[in-house]
N, C-alpha and C positions, 0 to 999 in steps of 0.2 A: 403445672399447667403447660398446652403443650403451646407451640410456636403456632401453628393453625387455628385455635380456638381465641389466643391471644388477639388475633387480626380483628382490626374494626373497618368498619364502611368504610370511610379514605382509604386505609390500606388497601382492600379489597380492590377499590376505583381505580389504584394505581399500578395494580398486578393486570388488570383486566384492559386499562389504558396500554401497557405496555405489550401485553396479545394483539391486543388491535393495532397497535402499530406495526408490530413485527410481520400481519398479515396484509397490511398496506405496504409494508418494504418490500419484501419478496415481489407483491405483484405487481404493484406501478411502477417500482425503480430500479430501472438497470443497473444490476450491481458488476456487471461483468466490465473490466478494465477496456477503455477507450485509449488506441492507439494508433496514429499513424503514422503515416513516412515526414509529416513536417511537425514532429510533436513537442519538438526542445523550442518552437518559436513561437510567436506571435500574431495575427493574418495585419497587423499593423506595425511591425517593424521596418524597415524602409528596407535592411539585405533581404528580407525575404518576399517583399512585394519586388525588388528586382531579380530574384532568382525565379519566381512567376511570370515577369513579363520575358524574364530568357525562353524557359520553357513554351511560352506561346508563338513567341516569335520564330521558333524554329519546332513547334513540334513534337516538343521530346517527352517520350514516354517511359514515365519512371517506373509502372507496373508492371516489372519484368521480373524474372525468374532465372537464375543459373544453375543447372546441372550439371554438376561433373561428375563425366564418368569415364573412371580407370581400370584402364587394361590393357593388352596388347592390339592395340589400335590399326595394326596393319594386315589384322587376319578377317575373313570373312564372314566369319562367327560376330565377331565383334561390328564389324556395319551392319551385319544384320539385327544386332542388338539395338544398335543406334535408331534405325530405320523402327521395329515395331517400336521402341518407346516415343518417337516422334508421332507415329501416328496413331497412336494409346492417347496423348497428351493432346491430340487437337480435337479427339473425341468429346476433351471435357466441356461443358458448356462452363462460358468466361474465357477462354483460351482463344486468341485471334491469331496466334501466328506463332511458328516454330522454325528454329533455322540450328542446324546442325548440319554433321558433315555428310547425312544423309535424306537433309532437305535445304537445300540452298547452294552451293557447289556442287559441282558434278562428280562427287566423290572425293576419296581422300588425297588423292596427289594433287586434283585441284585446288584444293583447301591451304593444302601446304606452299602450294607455288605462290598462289593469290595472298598479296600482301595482305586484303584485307580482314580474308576469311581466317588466314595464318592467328593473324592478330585475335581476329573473336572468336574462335573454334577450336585452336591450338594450343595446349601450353607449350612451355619452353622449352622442355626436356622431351615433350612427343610421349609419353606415357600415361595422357589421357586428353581427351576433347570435352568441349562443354554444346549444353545443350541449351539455348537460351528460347523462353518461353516468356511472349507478348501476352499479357492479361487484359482484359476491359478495363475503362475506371472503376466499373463497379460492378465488379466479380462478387459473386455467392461467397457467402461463408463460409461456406461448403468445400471452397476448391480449393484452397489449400491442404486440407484434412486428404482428401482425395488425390491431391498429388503426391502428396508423403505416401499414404497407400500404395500408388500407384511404383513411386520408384523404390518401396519398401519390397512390391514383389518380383520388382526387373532384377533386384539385386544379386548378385552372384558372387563367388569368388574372383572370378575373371572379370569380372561384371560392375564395378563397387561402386554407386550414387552418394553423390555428396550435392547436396541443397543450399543457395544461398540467395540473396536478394532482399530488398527493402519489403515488399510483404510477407515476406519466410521469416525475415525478422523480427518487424511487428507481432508477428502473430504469435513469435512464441517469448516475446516482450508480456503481450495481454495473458498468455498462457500461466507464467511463471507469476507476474501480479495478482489475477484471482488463487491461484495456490497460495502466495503468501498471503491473502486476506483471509483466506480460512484458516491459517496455519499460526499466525499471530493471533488474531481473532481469539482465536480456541485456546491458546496459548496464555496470551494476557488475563481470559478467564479463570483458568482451574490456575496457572500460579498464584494471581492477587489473589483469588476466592482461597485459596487454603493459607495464604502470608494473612490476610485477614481473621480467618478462623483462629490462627495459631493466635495472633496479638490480641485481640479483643475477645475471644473464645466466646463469643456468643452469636447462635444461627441468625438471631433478630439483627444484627447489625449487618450480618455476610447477606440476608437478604434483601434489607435496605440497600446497602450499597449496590449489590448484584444488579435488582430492577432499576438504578436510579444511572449507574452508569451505562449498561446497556439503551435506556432510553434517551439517555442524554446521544449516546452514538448513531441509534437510530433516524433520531428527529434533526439531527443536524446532516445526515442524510439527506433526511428530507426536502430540510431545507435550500440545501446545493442543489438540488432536484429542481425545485420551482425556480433558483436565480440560473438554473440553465447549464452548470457546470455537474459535470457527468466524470466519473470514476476515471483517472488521467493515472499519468505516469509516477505521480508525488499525491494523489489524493487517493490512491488506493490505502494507505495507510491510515487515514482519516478519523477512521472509525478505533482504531488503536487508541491515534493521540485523543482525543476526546475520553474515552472512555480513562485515559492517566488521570487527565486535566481535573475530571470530574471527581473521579477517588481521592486527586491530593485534598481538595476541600474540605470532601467527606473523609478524612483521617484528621488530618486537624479540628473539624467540628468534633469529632469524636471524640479525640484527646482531651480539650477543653472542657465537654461534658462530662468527662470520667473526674476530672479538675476538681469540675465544681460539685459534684456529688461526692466526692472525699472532704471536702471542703467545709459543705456546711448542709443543711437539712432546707433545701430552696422547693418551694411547693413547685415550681416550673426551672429543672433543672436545661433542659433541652431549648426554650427558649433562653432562658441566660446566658448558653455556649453559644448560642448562635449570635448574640448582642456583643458578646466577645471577641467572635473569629470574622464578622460579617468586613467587618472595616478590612484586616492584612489580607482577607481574601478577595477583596474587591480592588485591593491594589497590588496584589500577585497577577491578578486580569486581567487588567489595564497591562500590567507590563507584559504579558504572554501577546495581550491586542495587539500592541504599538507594533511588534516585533511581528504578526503577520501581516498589519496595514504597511511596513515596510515593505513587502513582497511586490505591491500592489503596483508599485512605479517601476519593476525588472521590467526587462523585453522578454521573458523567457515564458510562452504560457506558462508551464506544466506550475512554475513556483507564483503566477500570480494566481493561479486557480487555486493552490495553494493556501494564498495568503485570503482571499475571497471566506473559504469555506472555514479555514480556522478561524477567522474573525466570529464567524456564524457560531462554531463551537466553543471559543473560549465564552461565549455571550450564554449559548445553552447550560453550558459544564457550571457555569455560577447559577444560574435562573435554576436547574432541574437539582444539585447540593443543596440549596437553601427551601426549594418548595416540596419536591417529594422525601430525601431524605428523612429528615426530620418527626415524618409520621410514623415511620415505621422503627426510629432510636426511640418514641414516648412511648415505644411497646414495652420496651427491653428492661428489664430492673438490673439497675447496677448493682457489681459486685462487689461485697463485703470484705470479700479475702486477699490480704495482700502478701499471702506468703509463700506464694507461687515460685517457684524458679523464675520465669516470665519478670514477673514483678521486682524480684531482687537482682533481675539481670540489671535491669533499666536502672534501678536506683544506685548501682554502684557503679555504672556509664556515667551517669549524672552525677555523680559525687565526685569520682574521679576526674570530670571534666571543669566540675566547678572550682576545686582545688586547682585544679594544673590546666589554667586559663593562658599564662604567658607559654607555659610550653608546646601546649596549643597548637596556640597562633605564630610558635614561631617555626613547628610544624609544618603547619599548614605553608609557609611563606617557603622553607626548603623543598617542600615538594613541588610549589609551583617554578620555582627556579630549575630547580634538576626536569621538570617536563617542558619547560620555555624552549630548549632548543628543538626538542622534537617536532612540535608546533612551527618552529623559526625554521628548521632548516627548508621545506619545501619551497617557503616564501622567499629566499635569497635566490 
């Protein structure tokens, strides 16, 4: 009989729950990584409420842009490079103001005389100037992508754009965070989906966990979504950790039903393993919880948003292992055969470790020794 035909109504409710939420993530929640220039703090830490009343007090705009560009800076080719990419860049809308050694000084020997243009426009060796570009507070989205363009096509041999700044950096902070959410994402999938298959060798179990873990990541999503905390610089990961937290459960319920179906002939094997794992699992949670409501008291956003969302997740990761799970292992008929490769690996792991218990642990106790300095040394 195949895996499809085997599916009953819950099952079905929980494949079709998990579509529906998949097409509620995509549209209401921004998955795209949230970054700015004050991202490592807090809007309540007391240095960064005084680095804000610096910044009013005098002004200062942190939405700017550096360009450098190298080349032979004393030829006429080269200021006129200067000149059309300054007035390319005030074209863009978001752009308030450009100062180079072709908008601001009166050219290049005044730049160089003038201590102060010397200072922002010059490097030190005279083998290239910078082009510094004033942004709005709240520049499009758009114009960064467009500035890269922009000095992607000024570019030349003689010519050569280099880009830097607090939103040049942001941006490809948020950049390289959504890559890696697809990239682990995808990643954590088809690894644990085929370490799954291999151990348990049954599709019913890989698609249990499959729908139970990806919902648990979804919905705890979700839930960051309504407490207001939005894809950051440590919660881009989020949906990773959750979807762990959820499969360690679901491996151990597994284990313990495989347990007790070798075990004995129990009319409700699946609820048994669950009466058996529900307890160490509920206090693996608790210890996962404590450990991000620690979070909760840093000044650091990124790690209290952090601790916020995992609390939500280790809370889902148990709630969604013990309710959807479940339905979809009372599908599976446990297997008869224990003369697998698989099966004689484990059991001579296990025999061998039950035998050789002191060597073990005194094992284990040398290797933590020999890696204590590694650990130790930065901390001196």
């Amino acid at each position: 009989m195949s895996l499809i035909s085997r599916l009953n109504k819950e099952a079905w409710i929980f494949i079709g729950l998990a579509i529906a939420s998949a097409v509620v993530l995509f549209n209401c929640v921004n998955l795209v990584p949230r970054v700015d220039n004050n991202f490592f703090f807090s809007n309540t830490d007391p240095q960064f409420k005084g680095e804000n009343a610096i910044s009013r007090l005098f002004k200062r705009k942190d939405s700017l842009l550096i360009i450098n560009a190298i080349g032979p800076i004393r030829t006429k080719k080269y200021m006129q490079k200067v000149h059309d990419l300054s007035v390319a860049l005030l074209k863009l809308p978001g752009i308030v103001g450009v100062k180079s050694i072709a908008h601001g000084p009166n050219g290049l020997e005044d730049a160089i005389k003038g201590p102060l243009w010397k200072r922002l426009l010059i490097s030190k060796d005279q083998d290239s100037t910078n082009v510094i570009v004033f942004l709005k507070d709240s520049f499009p989205k758009t114009l960064i992508p467009d500035i890269e363009k922009l000095t992607l096509q000024s570019s030349q041999d003689d010519f050569h754009l280099i880009m830097s700044g607090p939103p040049y950096i942001v941006e490809l902070i948020s950049r390289h965070l959504l890559k890696d959410i697809r990239l682990f994402s995808l990643l954590v999938l088809v690894i644990f989906g085929v370490i799954i298959l291999l151990i348990f060798r049954s599709p019913g179990i890989l698609l249990g966990s499959v729908i139970s873990c990806i919902s648990a990541s979804m919905w705890t999503l979700m839930i960051a979504h309504m407490l207001g905390i939005k894809i950051g610089l440590l919660t881009a990961n989020l949906a990773t950790i959750v979807f762990v937290l959820t499969l360690s459960h679901i491996i151990f319920l597994t284990y313990n039903w495989k347990y007790v179906c070798s075990k004995n002939k129990s009319d409700s094997p699946v609820e048994e393993a669950v009466h058996l794992t529900f307890s160490p699992s509920f206090w693996s949670m608790m210890t996962t919880l404590l450990g991000f409501l620690s979070l909760l008291s840093v000044p650091a956003q990124p790690l209290r948003e952090l601790g916020a969302s995992g609390v939500a997740g280790a809370l889902v990761a148990l709630t969604v292992a013990y309710s959807v799970y479940p339905t979809f292992l009372r599908l599976v008929e446990p297997s008869s055969s224990k003369n697998n490769v698989l099966d004689r690996y484990q059991n001579n792991v296990e025999q061998f470790l039950e035998k050789r218990k002191r060597m073990t642990v005194i094992g284990i106790f040398v290797l933590f020794m020999l890696a204590l300095p590694v650990f130790m040394g930065p901390m001196i």
